[in-house]
N, C-alpha and C positions, 0 to 999 in steps of 0.2 A: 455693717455687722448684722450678723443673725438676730431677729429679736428674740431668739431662744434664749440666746445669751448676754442679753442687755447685762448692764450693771445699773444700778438703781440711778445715777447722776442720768443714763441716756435713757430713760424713761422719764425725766422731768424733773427730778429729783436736782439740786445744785447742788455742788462740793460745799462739806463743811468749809464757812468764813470766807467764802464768794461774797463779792461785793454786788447789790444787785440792782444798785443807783446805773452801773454801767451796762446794763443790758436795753436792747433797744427799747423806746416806746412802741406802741400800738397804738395807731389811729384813732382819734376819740369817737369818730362815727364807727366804727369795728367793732362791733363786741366781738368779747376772745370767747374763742369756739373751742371746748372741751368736751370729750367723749365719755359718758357717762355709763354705769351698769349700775343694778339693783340684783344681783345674784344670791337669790332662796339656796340655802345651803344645808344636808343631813350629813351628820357627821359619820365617818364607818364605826361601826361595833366596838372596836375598841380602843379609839382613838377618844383621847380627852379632850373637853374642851376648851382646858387651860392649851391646848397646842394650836390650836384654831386664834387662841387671842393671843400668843404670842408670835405667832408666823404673821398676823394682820399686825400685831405695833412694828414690826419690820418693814412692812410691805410699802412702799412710795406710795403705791397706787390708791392707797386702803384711806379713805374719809372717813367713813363711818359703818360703825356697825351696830347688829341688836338682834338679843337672843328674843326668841318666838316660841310661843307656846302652843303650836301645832304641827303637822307631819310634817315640818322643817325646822330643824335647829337652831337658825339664827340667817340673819340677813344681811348683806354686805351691800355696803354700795361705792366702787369703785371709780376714780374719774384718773385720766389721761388727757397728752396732749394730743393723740393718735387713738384711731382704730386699731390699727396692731396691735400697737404697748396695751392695750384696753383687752384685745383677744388673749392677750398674752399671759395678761394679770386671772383672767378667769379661768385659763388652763394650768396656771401656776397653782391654783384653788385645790384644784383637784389633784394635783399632783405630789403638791408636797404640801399640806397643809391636814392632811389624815380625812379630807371632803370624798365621800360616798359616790352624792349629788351636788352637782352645782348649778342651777337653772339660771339662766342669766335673762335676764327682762334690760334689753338696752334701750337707753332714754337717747331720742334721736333731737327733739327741741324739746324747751321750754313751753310750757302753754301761758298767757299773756294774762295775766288776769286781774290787771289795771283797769282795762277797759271794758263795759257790760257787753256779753253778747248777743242780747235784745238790744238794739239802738234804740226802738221807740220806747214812748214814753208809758206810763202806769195806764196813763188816761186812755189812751189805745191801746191799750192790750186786751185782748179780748177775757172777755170775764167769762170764768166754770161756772154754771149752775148745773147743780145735777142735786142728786141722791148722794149720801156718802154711802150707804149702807149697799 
């Protein structure tokens, strides 16, 4: 099927009262790999934006979001099990959601930040002396 025309279950989404004991596992060394966006969003002139938060409580796609108080109205961030269903959700944005602009900023990995990314130690590191001024 066209992802034009997904229906929200084939974007990721499960039928209401699916049982989900019976879906396969995933490998414990595998992390699940999900497709991320962070889409800057201006709303058109005169669209509300009571219509922007209620086309996103619909949206499968939709995790979260947060109105901004600069040249963008609010900020969405979108995750999928796919690249497409992920293109698809940000051109959905803009299409029927009353969005002007929709800039999409896609998160491709994680950054790890358990681990330091100086390995050496305090004692080696080399020390600033200067002027602050």
């Amino acid at each position: 099927m066209s992802p034009w025309r997904m229906t929200r279950w084939e974007r990721g989404d499960l039928p209401p009262g699916t049982d989900t004991a019976s879906e396969p596992a995933t490998r414990a060394d595998e992390p699940e790999r999900r497709h991320e966006a962070l889409v800057s969003v201006r709303l058109g002139p005169s669209a509300p934006g009571s219509h922007l938060v209620e086309y996103l409580r619909h949206e499968p796609c939709a995790v979260a979001a947060w109105w901004i108080a600069a040249d963008v109205d609010a900020v969405v961030r979108l995750s999928a099990d796919s690249i497409t269903v992920l293109h698809r959700a940000v051109a959905d944005l803009r299409l029927r959601a009353g969005v002007e602009v929709a800039e999409a900023n896609y998160i491709l990995r994680a950054l790890d930040l358990t681990t330091p990314a100086d390995t050496r130690t305090a004692k080696d590191a080399p020390a600033r002396v200067g002027s602050a001024a």
